[in-house]
Wavefront OBJ file of the C-alpha trace (Angstrom):
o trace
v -19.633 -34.069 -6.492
v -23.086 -32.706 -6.202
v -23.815 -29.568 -7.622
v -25.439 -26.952 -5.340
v -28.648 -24.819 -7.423
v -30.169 -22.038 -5.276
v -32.332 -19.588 -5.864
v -31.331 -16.271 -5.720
v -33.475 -13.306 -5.010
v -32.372 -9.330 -5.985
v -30.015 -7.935 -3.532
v -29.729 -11.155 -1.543
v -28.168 -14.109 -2.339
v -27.485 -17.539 -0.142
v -24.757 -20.034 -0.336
v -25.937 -23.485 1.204
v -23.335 -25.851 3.020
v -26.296 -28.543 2.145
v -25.803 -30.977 -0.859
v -22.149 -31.979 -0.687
v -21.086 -28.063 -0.295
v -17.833 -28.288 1.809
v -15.876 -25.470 2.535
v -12.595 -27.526 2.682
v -13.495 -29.339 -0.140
v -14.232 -26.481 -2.664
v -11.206 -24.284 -1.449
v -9.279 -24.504 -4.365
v -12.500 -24.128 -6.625
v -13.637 -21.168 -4.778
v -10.234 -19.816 -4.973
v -9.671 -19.845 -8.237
v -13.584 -17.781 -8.306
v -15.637 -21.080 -9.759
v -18.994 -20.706 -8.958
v -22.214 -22.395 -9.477
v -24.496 -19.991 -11.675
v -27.816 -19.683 -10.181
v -30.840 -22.000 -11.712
v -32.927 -19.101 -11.498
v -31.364 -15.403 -11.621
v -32.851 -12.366 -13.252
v -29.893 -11.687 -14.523
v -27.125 -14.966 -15.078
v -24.688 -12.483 -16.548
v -24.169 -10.630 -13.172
v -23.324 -14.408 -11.671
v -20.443 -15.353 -13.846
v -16.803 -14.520 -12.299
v -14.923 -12.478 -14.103
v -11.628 -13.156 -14.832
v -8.496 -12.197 -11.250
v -6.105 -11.965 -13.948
v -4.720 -8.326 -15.590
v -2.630 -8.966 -18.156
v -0.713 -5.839 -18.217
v 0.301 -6.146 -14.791
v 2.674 -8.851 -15.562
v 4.185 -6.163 -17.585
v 4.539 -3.851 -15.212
v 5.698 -6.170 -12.286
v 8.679 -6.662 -15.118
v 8.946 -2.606 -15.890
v 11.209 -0.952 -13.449
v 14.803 -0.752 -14.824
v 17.882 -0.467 -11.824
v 20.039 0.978 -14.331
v 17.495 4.652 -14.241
v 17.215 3.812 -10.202
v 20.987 3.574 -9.923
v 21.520 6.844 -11.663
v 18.866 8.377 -9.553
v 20.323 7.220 -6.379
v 23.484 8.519 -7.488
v 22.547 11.936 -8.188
v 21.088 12.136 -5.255
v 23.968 11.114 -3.295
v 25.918 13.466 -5.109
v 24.162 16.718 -3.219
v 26.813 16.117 0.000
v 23.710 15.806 2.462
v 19.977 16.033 1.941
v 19.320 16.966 5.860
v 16.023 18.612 6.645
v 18.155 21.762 8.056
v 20.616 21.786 5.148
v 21.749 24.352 2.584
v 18.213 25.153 0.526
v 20.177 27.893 -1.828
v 22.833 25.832 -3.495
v 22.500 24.591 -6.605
v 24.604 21.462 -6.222
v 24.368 20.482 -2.780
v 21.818 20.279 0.250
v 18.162 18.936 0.545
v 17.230 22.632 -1.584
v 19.496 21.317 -4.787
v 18.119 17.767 -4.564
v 14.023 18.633 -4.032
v 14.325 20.906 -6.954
v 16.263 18.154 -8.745
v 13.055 15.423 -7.901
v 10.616 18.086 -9.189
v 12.355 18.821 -12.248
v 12.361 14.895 -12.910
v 8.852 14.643 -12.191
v 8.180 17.271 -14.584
v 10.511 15.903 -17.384
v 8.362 12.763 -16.858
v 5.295 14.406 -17.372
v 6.593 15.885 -20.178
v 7.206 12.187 -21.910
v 3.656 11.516 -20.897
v 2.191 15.010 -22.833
v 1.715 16.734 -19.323
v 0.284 13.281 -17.259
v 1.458 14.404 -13.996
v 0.559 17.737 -12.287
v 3.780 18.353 -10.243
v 3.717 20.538 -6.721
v 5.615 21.693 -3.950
v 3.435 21.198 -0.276
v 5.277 22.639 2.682
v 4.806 24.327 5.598
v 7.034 26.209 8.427
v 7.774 23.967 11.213
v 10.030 23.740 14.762
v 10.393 21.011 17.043
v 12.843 19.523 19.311
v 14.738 18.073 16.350
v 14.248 21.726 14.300
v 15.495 24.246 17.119
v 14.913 27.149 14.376
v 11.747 27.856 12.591
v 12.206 25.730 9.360
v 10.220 25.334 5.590
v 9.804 21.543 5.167
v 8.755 21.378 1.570
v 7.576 17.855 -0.435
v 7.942 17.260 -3.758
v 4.511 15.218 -5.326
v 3.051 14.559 -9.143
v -0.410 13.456 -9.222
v -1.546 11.482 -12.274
v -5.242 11.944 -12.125
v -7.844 9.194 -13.114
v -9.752 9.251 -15.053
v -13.206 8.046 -13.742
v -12.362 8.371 -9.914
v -9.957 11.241 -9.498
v -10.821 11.934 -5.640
v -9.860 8.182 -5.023
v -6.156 8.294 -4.245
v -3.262 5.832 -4.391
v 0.138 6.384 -3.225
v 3.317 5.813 -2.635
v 6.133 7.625 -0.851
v 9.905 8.094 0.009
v 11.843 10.307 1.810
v 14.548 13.080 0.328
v 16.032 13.902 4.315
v 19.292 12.210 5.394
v 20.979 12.375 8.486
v 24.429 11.059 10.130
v 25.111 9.730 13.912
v 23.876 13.502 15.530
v 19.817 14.564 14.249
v 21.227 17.924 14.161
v 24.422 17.935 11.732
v 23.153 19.927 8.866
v 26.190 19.770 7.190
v 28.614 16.593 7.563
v 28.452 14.783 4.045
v 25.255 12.040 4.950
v 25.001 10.810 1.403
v 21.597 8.357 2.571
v 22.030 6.476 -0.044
v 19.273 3.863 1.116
v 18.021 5.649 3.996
v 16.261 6.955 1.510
v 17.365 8.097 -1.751
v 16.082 4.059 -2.652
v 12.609 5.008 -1.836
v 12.605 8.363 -3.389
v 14.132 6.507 -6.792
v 11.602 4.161 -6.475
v 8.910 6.805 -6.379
v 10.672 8.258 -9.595
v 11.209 4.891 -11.718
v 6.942 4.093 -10.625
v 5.618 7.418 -12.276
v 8.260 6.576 -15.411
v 6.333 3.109 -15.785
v 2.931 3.659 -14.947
v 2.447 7.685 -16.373
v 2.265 5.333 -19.460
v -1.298 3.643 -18.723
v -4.407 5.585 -17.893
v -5.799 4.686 -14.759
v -9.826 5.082 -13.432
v -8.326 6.352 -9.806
v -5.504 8.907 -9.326
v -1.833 7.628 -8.117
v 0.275 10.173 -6.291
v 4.450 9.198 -6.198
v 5.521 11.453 -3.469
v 8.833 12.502 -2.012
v 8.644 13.555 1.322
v 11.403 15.813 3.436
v 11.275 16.159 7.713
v 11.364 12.524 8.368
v 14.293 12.515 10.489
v 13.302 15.240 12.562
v 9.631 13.972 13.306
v 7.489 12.872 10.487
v 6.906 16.338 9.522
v 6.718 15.867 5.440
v 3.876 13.137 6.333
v 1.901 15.060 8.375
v 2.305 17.765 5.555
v 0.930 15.852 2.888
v -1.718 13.833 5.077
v -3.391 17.311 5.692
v -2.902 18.319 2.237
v -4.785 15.440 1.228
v -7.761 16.223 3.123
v -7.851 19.692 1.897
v -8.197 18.356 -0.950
v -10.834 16.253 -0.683
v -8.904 13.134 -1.494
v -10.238 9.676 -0.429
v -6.828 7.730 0.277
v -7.713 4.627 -0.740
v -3.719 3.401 0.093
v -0.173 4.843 1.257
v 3.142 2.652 0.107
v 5.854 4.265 2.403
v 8.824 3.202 1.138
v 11.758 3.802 3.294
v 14.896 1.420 2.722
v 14.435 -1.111 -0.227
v 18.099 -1.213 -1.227
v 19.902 -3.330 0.972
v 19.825 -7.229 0.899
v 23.243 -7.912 3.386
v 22.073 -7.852 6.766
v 23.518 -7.030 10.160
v 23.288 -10.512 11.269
v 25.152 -12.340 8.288
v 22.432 -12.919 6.261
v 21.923 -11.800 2.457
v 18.374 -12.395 0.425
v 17.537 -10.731 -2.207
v 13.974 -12.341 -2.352
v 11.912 -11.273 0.127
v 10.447 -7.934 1.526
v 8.676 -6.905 4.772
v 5.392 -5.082 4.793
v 4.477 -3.384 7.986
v 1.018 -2.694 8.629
v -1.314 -1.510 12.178
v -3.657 -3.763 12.970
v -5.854 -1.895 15.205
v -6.367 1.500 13.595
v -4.861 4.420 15.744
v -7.831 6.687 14.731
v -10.130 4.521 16.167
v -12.607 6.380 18.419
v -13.744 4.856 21.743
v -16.975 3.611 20.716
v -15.411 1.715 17.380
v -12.989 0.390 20.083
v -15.953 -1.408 22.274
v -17.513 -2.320 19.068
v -13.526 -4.280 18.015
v -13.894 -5.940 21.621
v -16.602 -7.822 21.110
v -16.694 -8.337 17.512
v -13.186 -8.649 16.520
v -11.252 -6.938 13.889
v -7.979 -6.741 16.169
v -6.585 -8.116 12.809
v -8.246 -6.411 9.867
v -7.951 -2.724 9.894
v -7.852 -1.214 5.993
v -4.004 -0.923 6.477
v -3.575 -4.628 7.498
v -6.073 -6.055 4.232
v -4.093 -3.363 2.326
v -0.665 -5.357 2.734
v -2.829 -8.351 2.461
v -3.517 -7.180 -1.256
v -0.013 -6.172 -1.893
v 1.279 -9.608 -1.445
v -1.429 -11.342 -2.767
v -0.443 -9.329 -6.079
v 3.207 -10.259 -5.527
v 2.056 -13.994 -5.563
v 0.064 -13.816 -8.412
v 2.403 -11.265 -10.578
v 5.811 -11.925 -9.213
v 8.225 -14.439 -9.183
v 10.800 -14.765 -6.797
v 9.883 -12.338 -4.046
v 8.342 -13.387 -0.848
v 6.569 -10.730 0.769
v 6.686 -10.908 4.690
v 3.158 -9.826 6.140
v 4.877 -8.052 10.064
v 1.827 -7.684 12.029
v 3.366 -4.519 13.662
v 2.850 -0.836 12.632
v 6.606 -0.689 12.132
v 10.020 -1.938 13.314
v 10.514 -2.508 17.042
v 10.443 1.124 18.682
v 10.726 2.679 15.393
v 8.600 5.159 13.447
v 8.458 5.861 9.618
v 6.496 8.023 7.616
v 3.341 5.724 7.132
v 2.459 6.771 10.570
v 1.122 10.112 10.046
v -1.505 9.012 7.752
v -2.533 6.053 10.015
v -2.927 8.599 12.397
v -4.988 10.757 10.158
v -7.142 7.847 9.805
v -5.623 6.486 6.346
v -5.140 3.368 5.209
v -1.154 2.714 4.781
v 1.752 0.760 5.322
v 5.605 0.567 5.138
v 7.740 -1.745 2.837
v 11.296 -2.009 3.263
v 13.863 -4.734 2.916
v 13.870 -7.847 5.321
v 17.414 -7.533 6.470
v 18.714 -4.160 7.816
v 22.243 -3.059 8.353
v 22.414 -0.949 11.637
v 26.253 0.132 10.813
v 24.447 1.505 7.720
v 22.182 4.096 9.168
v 22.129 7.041 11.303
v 26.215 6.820 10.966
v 28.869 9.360 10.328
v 30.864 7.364 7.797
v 34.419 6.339 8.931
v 35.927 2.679 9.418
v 35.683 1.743 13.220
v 37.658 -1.535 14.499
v 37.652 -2.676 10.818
v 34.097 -1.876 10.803
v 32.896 0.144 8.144
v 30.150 2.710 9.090
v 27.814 4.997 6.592
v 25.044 4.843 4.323
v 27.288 5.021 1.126
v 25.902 3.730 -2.105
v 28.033 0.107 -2.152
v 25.856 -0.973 0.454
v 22.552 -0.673 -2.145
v 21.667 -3.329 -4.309
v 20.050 -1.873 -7.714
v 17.919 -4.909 -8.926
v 16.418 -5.370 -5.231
v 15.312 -1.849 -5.746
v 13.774 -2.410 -9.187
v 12.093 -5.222 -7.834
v 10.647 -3.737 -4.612
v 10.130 -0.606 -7.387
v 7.433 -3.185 -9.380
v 5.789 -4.652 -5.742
v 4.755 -1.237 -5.672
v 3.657 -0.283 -9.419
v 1.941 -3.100 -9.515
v 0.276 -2.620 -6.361
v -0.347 0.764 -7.143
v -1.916 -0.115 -10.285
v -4.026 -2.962 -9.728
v -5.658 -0.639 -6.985
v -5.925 2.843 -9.613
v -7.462 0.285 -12.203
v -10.286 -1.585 -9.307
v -13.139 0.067 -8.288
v -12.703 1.735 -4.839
v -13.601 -1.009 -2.086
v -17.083 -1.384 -0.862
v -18.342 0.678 2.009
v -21.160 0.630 4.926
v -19.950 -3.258 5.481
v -21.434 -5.027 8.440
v -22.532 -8.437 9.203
v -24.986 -10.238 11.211
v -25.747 -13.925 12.378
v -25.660 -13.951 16.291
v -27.117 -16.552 17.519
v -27.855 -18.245 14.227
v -26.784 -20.276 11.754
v -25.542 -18.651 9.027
v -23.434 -15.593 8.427
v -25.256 -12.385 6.309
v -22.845 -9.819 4.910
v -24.456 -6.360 3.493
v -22.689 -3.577 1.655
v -23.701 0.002 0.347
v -24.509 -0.342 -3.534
v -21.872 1.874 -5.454
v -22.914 3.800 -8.899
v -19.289 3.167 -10.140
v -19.863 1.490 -13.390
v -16.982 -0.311 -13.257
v -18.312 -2.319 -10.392
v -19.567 -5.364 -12.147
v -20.205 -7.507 -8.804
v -18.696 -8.214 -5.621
v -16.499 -11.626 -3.455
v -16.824 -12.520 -0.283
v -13.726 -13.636 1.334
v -13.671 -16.251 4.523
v -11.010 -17.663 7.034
v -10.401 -19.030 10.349
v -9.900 -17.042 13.231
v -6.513 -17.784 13.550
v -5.640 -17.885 10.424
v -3.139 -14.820 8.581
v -4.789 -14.644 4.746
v -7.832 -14.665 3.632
v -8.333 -18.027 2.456
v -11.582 -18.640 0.765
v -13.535 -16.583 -1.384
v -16.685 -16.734 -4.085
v -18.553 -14.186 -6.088
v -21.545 -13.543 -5.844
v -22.161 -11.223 -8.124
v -23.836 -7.598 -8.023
v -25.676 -7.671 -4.963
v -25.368 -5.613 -2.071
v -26.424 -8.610 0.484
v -24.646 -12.307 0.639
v -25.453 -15.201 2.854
v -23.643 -18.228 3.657
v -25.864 -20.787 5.068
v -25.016 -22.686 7.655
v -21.513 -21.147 8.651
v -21.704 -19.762 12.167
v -20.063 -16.359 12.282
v -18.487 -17.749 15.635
v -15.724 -19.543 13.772
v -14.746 -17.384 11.078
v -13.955 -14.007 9.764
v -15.406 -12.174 6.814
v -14.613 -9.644 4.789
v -15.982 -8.254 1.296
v -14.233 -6.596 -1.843
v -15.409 -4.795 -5.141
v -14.889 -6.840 -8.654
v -14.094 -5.233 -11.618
v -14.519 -6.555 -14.783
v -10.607 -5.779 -16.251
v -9.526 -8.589 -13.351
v -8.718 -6.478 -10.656
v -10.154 -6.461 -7.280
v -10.097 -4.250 -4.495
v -8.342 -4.605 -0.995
v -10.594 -6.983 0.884
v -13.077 -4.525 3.618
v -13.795 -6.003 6.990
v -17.303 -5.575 8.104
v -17.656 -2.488 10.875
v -15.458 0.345 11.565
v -12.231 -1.468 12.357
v -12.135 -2.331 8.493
v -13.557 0.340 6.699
v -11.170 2.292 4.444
v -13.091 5.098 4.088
v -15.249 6.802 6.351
l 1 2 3 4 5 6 7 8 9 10 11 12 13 14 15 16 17 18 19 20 21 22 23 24 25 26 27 28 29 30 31 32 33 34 35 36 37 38 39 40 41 42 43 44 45 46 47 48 49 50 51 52 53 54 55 56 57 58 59 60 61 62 63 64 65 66 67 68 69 70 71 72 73 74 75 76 77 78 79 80 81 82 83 84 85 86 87 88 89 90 91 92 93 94 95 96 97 98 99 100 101 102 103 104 105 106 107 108 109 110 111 112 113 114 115 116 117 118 119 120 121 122 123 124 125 126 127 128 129 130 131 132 133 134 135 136 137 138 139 140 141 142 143 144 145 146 147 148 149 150 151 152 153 154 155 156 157 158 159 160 161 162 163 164 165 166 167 168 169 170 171 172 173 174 175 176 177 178 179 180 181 182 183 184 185 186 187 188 189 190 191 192 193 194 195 196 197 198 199 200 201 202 203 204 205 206 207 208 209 210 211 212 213 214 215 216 217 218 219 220 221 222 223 224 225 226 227 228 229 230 231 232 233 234 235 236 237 238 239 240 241 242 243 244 245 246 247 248 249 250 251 252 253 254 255 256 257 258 259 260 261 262 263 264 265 266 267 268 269 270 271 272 273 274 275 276 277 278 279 280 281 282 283 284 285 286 287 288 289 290 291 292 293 294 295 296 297 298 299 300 301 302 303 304 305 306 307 308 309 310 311 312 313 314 315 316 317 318 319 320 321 322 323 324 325 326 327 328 329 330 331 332 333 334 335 336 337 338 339 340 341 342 343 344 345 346 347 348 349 350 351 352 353 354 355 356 357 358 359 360 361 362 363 364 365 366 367 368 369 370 371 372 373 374 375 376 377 378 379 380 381 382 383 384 385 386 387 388 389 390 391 392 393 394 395 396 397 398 399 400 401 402 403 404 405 406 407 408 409 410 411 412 413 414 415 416 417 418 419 420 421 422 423 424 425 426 427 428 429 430 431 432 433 434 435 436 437 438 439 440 441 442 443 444 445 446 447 448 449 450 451 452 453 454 455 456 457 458 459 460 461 462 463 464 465 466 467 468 469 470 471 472 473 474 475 476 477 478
């Protein structure tokens, strides 16, 4: 094979098709982030790949324990019913006993940690058509702050509410065992693994109440997080990752679904022409974000497929990513492939031999722990990369070769930058090469016709960032 030598100016840099360059027949090569230093580069050093590999994320992808996630699941089961409009003053039962419960977790987390995680309460006084009565919806959140890039936020969520066949019974026993004491246990059993790492960006594990009624505890803490000046780099709602028997016979305990918009719903009417004619249907920040997540489950993982569902949830269904994607944040939804129906939104009682209820036999413990590490890992591959590039856009109508150009950050972690590539009609990115620290790339002779491109930030402990997609429809932050 020939070996291709260019030479590379500052703050540009071309890759030639020229010279026995193929892109099918360097995939794996590029893949795996060989590259070709340049004959003549100031600076060789900023040319060599680092290494895509993290060792302590194989550590953490092995981390979560179901034994602490069954006991959490169980306690908070035991409260009777955790519905929005439920008993707040009890001590032992209603969504008042088990929020107070979460917090006090957090906080005896924190304290194993020497005071890691800053634990609050976010609420706010809402009614609705599902809350006839003026109501406090309150979330329960600990914030482990990074340490380089606090303002750069990571998360991932579940939700304390429960409910039974009527929205409005406040007080028939709806013990929600995976709808979604799974996802708030999950939230639990991630700060218990990774409050003991230091991170450069700040991870948030929240627990979020109002779902049932309308996606109130997400629209809570998606404001909140503006207030606060947080960039949300990434939102893991997790709402059902306990159940592996589904209602159509089938039972897998090996794969999980990851839901993601592909067109952002904030998108403005302008950024909306712009999509049309330059595409991006299929790469908003949420849709590269699940990209990343299972690219991190294929690399760290064994034994869990993760399902990429090009839809912004479930068929006529809403969850409590939405009200960041509305906000304008990048997020997504993972649950468990196969669903239940008889499980959820039931009173429990046995019906024509069929038993109805979201009771905890219906939860599987080490499916939890393992959708528990997708999302510690995830969550901590992304605190430990530098935040993903911005100001991406790309040019080469009419020409032919593709140009890519990206602000330059002043995070020092940044140590250089990788293109990604892939067919049109292709799901994952496919192709990639770094090109070191740059903020302008080339490819030479690919016509920006027949592919897609995107761009991500390298740092040098292995991780990457979530791949950006040039323009508007791709950008994670604005």
């Amino acid at each position: 094979m020939n070996h291709v030598i260019h030479k590379v100016q500052p703050k540009r840099v071309k890759l030639s098709r020229n010279n026995g360059y193929c892109l099918a027949g360097m995939a794996g090569l590029l893949i795996l982030g060989a590259v070709t230093v340049p004959a003549f580069a100031a600076d060789k050093s900023s040319f060599v790949a680092p290494s895509q590999e993290d060792v302590r994320l194989y550590d953490i992808a092995t981390a979560p324990q179901a034994k602490r996630i069954e006991q959490d699941i169980r306690t908070l089961v035991g409260f009777g019913t955790r519905h929005t409009l439920s008993d707040t003053t009890s001590d032992t039962q209603g969504i008042g006993a088990a929020r107070r419960w979460i917090e006090a977790e957090f906080n005896r987390i924190s304290k194993e940690c020497g005071g890691c995680l800053e634990v609050v309460t976010v609420g706010d006084t809402v009614q609705g058509k599902r809350i006839e009565n003026p109501t406090e919806v309150v979330n329960v959140i600990a914030i482990q702050r990074g340490k380089t890039d606090p303002k750069r936020v990571v998360m991932m969520s579940g939700d304390i509410d429960s409910r039974v066949s009527d929205v409005l019974d406040a007080t028939s026993i709806s013990p929600g065992a995976n709808d979604n004491a799974s996802g708030v246990a999950g939230a639990l059993e991630a700060a218990r693994v990774l409050s003991k790492y230091q991170f450069n960006g700040t991870i948030v594990y929240a627990a979020l109440s109002g779902e049932e009624q309308g996606l109130y505890g997400g629209n809570i803490l998606a404001d909140y997080a503006k207030a606060q000046g947080w960039q949300v780099q990434a939102v893991l709602n997790n709402d059902m990752i306990g159940n592996i028997a589904g209602i159509n016979g089938v039972v897998n305990n090996s794969s999980v679904r990851v839901f993601s918009e592909g067109v952002r719903f904030a998108e403005t009417a302008d950024e909306a022409k712009e999509r049309y004619f330059s595409g991006g249907e299929n790469d908003s920040a949420s849709r590269n974000l699940a990209r990343k997540i299972k690219s991190l489950a294929d690399q760290y993982m064994t034994n869990l497929e993760v399902m990429l569902v090009y839809r912004l949830d479930r068929f006529g269904r809403g969850g409590h990513h939405l009200p960041f994607n509305q906000a304008g944040l990048p997020a997504v939804r993972i649950m468990e492939t196969n669903e239940n129906y008889n499980r959820q939104h039931q009173d429990i009682r046995v019906e024509n031999g069929i038993a109805y209820g979201d009771v905890i036999e219906g939860v599987d413990f080490d499916f939890t722990a393992k959708l528990t590490a997708l999302n510690a890992l995830s969550l901590a591959s992304q605190a430990w990369a530098p935040a993903p590039p911005t100001k991406v856009t790309i040019a080469g109508q009419v020409s032919p070769s593709t140009t890519l150009s990206w602000a330059s950050s002043d995070d020092n972690t940044v140590v250089g930058y990788r293109v990604y590539w892939r067919s049109t009609t292709v799901a994952e990115w496919t192709h990639s090469r770094y090109v070191g620290k740059v903020n302008q790339f080339t490819l030479d002779n690919m016509v920006i016709d027949n592919y897609l491109f995107g761009v991500a930030s390298v740092a040098a402990n292995g991780n990457v960032s979530p791949v950006v997609f040039p323009g508007a429809a791709g950008a994670f932050f604005k």
